[in-house]
C-alpha positions as CSV (number, residue, x, y, z in Angstrom):
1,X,-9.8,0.3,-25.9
2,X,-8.3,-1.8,-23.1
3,X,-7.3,-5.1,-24.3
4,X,-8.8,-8.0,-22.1
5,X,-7.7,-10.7,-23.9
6,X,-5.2,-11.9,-21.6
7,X,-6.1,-9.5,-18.6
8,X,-3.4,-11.0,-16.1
9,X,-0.1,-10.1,-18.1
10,X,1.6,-7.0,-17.1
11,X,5.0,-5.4,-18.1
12,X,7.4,-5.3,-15.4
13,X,9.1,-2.9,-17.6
14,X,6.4,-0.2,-17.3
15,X,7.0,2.0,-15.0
16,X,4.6,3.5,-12.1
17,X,3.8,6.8,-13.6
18,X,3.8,5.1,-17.6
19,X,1.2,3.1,-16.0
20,X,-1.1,5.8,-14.8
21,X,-0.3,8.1,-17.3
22,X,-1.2,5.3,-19.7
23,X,-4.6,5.4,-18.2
24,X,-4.8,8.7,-19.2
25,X,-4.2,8.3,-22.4
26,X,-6.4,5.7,-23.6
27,X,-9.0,7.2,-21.7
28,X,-11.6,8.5,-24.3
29,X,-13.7,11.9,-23.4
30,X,-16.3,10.0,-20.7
31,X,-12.8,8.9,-19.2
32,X,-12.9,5.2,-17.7
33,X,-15.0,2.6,-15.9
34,X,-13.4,1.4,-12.6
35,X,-13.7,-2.2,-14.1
36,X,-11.6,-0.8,-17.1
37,X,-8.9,0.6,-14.9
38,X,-8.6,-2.8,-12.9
39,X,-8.1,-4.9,-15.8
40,X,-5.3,-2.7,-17.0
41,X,-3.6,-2.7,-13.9
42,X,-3.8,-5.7,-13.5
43,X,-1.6,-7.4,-10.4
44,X,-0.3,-4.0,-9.8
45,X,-3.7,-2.5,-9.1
46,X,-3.2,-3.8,-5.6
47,X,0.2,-2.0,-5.0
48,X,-1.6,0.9,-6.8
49,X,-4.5,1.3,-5.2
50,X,-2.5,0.6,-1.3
51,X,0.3,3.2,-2.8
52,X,-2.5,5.6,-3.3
53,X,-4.5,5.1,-0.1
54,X,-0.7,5.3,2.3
55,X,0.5,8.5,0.8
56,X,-2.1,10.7,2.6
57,X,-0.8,8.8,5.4
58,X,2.7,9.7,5.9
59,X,1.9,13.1,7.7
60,X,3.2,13.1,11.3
61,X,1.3,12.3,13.9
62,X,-2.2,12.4,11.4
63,X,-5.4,10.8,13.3
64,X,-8.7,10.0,11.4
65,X,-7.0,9.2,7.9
66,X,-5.1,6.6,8.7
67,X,-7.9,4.9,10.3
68,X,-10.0,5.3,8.1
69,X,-8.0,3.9,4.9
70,X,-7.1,1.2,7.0
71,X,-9.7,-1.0,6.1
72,X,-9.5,-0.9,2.3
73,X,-5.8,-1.6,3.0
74,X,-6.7,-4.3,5.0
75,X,-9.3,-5.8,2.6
76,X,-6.9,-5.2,0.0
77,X,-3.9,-7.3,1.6
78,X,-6.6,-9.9,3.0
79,X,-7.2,-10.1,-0.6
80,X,-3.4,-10.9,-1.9
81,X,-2.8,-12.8,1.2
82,X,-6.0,-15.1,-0.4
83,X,-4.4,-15.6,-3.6
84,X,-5.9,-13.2,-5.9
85,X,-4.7,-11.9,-9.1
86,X,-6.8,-8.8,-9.2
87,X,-8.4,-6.6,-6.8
88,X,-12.5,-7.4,-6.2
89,X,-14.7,-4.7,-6.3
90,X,-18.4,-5.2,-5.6
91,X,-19.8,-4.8,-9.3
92,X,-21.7,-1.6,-8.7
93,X,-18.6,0.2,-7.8
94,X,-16.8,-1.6,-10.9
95,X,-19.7,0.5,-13.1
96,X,-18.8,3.6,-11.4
97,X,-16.6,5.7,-14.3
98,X,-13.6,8.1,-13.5
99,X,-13.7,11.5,-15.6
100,X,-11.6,12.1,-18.4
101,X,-10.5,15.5,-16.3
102,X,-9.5,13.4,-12.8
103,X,-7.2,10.7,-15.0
104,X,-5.6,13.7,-16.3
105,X,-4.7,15.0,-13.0
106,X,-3.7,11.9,-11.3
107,X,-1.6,11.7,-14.6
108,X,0.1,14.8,-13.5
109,X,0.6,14.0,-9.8
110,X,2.0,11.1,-10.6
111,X,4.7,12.5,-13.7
112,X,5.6,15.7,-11.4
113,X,5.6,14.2,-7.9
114,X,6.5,10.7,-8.1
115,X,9.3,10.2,-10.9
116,X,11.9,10.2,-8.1
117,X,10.2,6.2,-7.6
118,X,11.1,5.7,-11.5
119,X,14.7,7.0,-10.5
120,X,15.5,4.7,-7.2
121,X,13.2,1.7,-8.1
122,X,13.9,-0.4,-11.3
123,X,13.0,-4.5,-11.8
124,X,15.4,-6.5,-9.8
125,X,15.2,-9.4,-7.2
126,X,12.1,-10.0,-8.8
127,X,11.6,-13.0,-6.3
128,X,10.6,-11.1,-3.7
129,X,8.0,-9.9,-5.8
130,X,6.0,-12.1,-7.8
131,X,4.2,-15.8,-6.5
132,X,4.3,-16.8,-2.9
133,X,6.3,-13.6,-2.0
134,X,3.3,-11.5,-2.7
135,X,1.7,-13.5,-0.3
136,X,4.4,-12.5,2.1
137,X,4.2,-9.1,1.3
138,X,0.2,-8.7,2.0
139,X,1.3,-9.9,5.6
140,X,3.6,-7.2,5.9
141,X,1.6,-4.6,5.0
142,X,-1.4,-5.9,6.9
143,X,1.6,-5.7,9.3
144,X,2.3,-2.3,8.8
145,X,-1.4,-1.3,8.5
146,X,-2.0,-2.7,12.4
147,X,0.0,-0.3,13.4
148,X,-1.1,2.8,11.3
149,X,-4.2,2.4,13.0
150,X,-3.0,3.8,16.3
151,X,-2.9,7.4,16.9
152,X,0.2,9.4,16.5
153,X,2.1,6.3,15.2
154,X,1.0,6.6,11.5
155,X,4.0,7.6,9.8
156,X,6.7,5.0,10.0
157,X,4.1,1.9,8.9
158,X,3.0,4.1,6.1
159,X,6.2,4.7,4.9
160,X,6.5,0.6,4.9
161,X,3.3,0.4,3.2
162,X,4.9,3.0,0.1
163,X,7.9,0.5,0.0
164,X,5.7,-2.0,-0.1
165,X,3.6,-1.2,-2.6
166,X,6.1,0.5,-5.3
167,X,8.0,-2.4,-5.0
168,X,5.3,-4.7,-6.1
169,X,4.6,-2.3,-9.2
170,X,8.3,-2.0,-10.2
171,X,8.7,-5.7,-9.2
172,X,11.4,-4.3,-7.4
173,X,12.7,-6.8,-4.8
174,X,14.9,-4.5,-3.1
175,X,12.0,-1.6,-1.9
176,X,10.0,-5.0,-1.0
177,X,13.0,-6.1,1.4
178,X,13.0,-2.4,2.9
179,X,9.5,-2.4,3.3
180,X,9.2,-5.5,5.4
181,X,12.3,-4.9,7.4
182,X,10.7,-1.1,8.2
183,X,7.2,-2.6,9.2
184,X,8.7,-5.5,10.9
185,X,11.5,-2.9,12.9
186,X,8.4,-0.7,13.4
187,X,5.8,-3.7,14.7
188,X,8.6,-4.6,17.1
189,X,9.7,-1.7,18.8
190,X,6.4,-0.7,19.5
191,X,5.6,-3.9,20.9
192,X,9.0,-3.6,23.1
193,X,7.6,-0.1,24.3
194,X,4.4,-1.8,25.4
195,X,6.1,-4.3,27.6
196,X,8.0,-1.8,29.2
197,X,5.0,0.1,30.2
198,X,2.9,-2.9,30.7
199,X,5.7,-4.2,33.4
200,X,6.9,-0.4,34.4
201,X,3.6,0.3,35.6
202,X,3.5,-2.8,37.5
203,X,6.5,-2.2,38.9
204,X,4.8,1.1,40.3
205,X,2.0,-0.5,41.7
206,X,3.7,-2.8,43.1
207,X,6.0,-0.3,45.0
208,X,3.6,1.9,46.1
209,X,1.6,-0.6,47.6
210,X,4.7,-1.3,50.0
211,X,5.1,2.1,50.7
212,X,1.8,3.2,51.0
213,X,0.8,0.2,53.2
């Protein structure tokens, strides 16, 4: 069983795929509520659960995902920019229960494909990851998630968003700094590319309107 006594505590010590593969393992054969799973992960069930939702994400030039995992993302962040310890789920999707067989698997994915996070990410400059810089972090990612939005463009801000979020469950200060610099770099070279159209193209107009008058 999960042990809710004190449901806020985590171990910065544990790393991402100990944590899921944890999941798996104290799962018993009808697997585990969705309720269950938040209260294990705690404060890292929102850098989970944004890690999980950016990966499909950093394809090139992908359009429908990204806009459509944008809003839990969003909701998400809104909901660490707010404050909150854990992630809210409306109580009929807390109910819901994950099989026994899809814990396994995401046990897998995450032992095979993602140890190369245990190897570059470890608990340091934990300041930039715990308190008010969380709060600073959901900004960045929401950030980052404004731009994944926009077609063809999805790549970069999701590859913020993975900083992002593994350096919130590592408490990894250092993938948190990278993440915010990449979103911020991101945010403003695309707005510098939209003033140069917005005042290209008004340059245009305005010259052919002398020459064509």
């Amino acid at each position: 069983m999960i042990q809710t006594e004190n449901p806020h505590v985590d171990n910065p010590k544990k790393s991402f795929t100990a944590l899921v593969a944890g999941l798996a393992a104290m799962s018993g054969p009808e697997g585990l509520t969705l309720r269950e799973i938040r209260d294990d992960l705690d404060e890292r069930g929102f850098g989970l659960m944004i890690l999980i939702l950016a990966i499909p994400c950093l394809v090139p030039a992908l359009y429908g995902v990204p806009q459509i995992v944008g809003i839990p993302i969003l909701l998400l962040a809104g909901q660490m920019l707010a404050g909150r310890i854990e992630p809210w789920l409306p109580e009929a999707v807390l109910k819901r229960r994950v099989s026994k067989a899809w814990l396994d698997r995401m046990a897998d994915f995450a032992t095979k494909r993602m140890g190369w996070f245990e190897r570059l990410s470890r608990p340091r400059l934990t300041l930039f990851t715990v308190g008010w810089a969380e709060r600073v972090v959901a900004l960045f990612m929401i950030l980052a998630t404004v731009t994944i939005v926009l077609p063809m463009t999805n790549t970069v801000p999701s590859v913020a968003l993975t900083l992002l979020a593994v350096g919130l469950i590592q408490r990894d200060g250092l993938f948190v700094l990278a993440g915010a610099a990449v979103a911020a770099g991101w945010a403003a070279t695309l707005a510098t590319v939209a003033i140069g159209f917005y005042f290209g193209a008004g340059w245009a107009v305005s010259l052919l309107a002398r020459f064509g008058g």
